[in-house]
C-alpha positions in Angstrom: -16.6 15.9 -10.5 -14.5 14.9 -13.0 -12.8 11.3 -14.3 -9.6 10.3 -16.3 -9.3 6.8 -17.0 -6.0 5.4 -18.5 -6.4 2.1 -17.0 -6.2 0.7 -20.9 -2.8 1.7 -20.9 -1.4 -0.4 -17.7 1.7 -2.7 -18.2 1.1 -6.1 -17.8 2.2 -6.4 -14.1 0.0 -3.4 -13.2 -3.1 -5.1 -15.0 -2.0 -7.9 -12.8 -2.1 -5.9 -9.5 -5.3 -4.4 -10.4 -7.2 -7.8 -11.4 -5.8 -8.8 -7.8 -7.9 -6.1 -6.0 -10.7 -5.8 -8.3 -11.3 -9.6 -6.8 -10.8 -9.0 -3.4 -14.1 -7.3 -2.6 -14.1 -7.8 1.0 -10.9 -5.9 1.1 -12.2 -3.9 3.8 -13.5 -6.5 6.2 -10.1 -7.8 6.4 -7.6 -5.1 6.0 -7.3 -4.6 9.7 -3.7 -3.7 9.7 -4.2 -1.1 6.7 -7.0 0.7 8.4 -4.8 1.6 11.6 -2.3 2.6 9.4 -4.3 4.9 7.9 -4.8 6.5 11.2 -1.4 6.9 11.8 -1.1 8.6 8.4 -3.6 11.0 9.3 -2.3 12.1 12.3 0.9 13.0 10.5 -0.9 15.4 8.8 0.7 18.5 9.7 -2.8 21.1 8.4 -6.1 20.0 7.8 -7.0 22.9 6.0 -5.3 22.0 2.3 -4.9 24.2 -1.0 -4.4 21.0 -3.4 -4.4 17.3 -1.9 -3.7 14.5 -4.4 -3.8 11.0 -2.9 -2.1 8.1 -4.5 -3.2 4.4 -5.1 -6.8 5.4 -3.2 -8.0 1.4 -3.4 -11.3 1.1 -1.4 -11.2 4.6 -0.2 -9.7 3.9 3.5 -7.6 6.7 3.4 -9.8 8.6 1.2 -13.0 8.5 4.1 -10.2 9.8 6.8 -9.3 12.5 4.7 -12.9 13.7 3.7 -13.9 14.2 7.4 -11.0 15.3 8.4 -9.2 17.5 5.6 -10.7 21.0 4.2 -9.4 21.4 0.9 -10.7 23.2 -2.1 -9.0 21.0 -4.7 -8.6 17.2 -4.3 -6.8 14.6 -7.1 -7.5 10.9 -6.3 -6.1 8.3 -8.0 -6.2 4.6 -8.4 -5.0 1.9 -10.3 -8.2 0.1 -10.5 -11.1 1.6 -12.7 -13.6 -0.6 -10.8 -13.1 1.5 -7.6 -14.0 5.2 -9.2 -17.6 5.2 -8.4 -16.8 3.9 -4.5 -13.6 7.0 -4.2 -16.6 9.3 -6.1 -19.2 8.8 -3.7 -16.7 9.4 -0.6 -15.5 12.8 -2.6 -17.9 14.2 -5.0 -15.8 16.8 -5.9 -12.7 15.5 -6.4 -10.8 14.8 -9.5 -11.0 10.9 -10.0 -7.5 9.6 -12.3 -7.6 6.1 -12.8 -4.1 4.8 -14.0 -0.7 4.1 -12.9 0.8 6.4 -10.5 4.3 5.9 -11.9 3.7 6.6 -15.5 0.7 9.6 -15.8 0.3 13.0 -14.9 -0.9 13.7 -11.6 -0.7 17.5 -12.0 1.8 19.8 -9.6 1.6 22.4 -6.8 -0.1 20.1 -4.2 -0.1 21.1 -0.7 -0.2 17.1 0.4 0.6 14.0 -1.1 -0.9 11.0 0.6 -0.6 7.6 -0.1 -1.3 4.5 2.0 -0.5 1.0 1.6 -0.4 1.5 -2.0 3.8 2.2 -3.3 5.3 -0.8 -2.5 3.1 -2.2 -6.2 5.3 0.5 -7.6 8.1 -0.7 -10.3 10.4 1.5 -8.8 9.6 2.3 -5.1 11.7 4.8 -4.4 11.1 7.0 -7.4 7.9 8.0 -5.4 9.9 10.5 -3.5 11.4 12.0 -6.7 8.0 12.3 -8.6 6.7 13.4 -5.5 9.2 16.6 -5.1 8.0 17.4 -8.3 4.4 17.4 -7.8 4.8 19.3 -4.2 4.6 23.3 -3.8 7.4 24.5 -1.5 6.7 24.0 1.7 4.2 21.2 0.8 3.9 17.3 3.0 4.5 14.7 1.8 2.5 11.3 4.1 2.9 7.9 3.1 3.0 4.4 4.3 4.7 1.4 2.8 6.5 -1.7 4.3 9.4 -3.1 5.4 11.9 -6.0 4.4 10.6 -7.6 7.4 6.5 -7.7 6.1 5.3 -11.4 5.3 8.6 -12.3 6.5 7.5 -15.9 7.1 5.9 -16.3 3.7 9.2 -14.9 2.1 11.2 -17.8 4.1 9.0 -20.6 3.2 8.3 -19.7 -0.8 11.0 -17.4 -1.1 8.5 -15.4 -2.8 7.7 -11.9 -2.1 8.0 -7.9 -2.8 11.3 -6.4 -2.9 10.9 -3.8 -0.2 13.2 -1.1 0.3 15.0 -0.4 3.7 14.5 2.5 6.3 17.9 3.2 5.4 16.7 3.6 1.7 14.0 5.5 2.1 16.4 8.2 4.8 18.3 8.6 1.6 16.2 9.0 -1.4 14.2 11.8 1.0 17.4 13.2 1.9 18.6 13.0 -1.9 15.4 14.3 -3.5 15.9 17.5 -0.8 13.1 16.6 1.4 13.2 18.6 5.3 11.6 17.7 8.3 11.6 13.8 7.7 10.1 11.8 10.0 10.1 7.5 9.8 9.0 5.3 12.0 7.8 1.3 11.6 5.0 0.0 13.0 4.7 -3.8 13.8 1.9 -6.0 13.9 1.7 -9.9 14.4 -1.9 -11.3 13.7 -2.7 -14.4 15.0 -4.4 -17.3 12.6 -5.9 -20.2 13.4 -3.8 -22.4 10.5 -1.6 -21.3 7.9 -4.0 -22.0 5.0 -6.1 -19.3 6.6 -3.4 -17.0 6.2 -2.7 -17.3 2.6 -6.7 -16.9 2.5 -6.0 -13.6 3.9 -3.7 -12.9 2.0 -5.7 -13.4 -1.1 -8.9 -11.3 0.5 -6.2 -8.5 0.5 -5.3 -8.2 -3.2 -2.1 -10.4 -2.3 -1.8 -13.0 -4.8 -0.4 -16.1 -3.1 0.5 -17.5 -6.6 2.6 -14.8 -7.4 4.0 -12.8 -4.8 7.0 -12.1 -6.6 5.6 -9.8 -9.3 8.7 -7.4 -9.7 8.9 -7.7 -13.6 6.6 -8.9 -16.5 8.9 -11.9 -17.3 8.8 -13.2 -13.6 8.2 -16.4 -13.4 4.6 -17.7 -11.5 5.1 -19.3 -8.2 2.4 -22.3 -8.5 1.3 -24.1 -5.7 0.8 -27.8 -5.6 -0.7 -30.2 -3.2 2.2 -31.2 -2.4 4.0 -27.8 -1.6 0.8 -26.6 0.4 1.2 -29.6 2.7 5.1 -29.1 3.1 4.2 -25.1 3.6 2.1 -25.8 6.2 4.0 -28.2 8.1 7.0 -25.8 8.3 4.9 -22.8 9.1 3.7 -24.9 11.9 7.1 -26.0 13.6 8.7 -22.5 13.1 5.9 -19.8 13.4 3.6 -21.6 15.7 2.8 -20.0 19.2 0.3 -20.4 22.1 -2.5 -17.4 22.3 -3.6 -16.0 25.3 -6.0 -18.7 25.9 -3.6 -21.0 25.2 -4.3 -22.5 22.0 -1.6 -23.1 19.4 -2.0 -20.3 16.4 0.2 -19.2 13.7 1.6 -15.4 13.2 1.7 -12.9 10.1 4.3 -10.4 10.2 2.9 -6.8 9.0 5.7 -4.5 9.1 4.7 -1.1 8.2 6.8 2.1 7.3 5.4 6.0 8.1 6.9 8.6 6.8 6.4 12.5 6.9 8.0 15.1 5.2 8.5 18.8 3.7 9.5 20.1 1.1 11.5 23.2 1.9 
């Protein structure tokens, strides 16, 4: 249908984020965890017949596909941080209004039915400012359908580098939906350990994700670049091994990623 690209305009971090997934083309191969959670946002969904959806931070289209078998709507808003996605979310939802650019800073227009985003807000410089923005953007009696994750995601990267996002609690998120006049709310985390043959294989999926392992810490412009050396790779590993090590099912010794994910639902009265 249409497309608004104000990707020149993206803050340094946000160019950041997007160079990340621009280079992770086999996203989809590997974002296991982000696909079921997608599923779990859809099935949140309160109506599949829709006046106005606008999805935010679209990526690959995971969520978008879901909602274009499942959704009847007669006006759709996608939008995505990264311009090199628009023909792939175009193709999956001809008629939709494509807006590339950051979802914190442009106008995503008001009077939507549903909001969805998935996997995406957490890259947000402020988080919980969603839920504000998002009242705003709602019609009464509008949903609101998100997923994000909790203080407890990559939690064994965070204690071995220290690095990571700053992810707000459940607690946090019960209060700025509360706050922002929200009804209805519903939150629930999801779990999910996946198993990896070393931990270098890991940090390989963490990269195949749009997760910089360089530079997981990207909560400011001025933040400074967490750089790995040979020498910190090797004392990674070794201490990934002796505290996040398990036996599998068949008994051989593998090493866990924590994915902690956050679903939320709610109304606006």
């Amino acid at each position: 249908m249409t497309t608004l690209n104000t990707a020149n305009d993206l803050s340094v971090r946000k160019q950041t984020i997007a160079r990340h997934f621009a280079n992770a083309s086999d996203y989809d191969q590997h974002a296991n965890v982000q696909q079921i959670v997608c599923q779990y946002l859809l099935d949140s969904i309160a109506n599949t017949e829709q006046a106005r959806v606008l999805e935010v931070g679209a990526g690959t289209g995971q969520m978008t596909r879901l909602l274009a078998e499942h959704i009847q709507s007669e006006h759709w808003i996608i939008n995505e941080l990264c311009d090199e996605q628009t023909a792939t979310l175009q193709s999956i939802l001809p008629t939709a209004e494509i807006i590339i650019g950051d979802a914190e800073t442009i106008d995503l227009a008001e009077n939507h039915s549903l909001i969805v985003s998935a996997n995406a807000v957490q890259w947000f410089d402020s988080p919980l400012s969603f839920v504000t923005q998002s009242t705003q953007r709602l019609q009464s009696r509008g949903q609101l359908v998100f997923s994000t994750f909790t203080p407890n995601n990559f939690l064994q990267i965070k204690t071995l580098t220290g690095q990571g996002l700053h992810y707000p609690d459940i607690d946090e998120w019960q209060l700025a939906l509360d706050g922002a006049g929200f009804k209805n709310i519903k939150l629930s985390i999801q779990r999910f350990d996946l198993p990896f043959p070393t931990p270098y294989a890991i940090l390989k999926h963490m990269k195949l994700t749009g997760v910089s392992t360089n530079q997981t810490q990207i909560q400011s412009d001025d933040t400074q670049t967490f750089i790995w050396t040979k020498s910190r790779l090797q004392q990674f590993e070794s201490d990934y091994w002796q505290l996040f090590s398990e036996k599998d099912n068949t008994g051989q010794l593998v090493v866990n990623l924590t994915y902690e994910v956050l679903i939320v639902s709610a109304f606006k009265p």
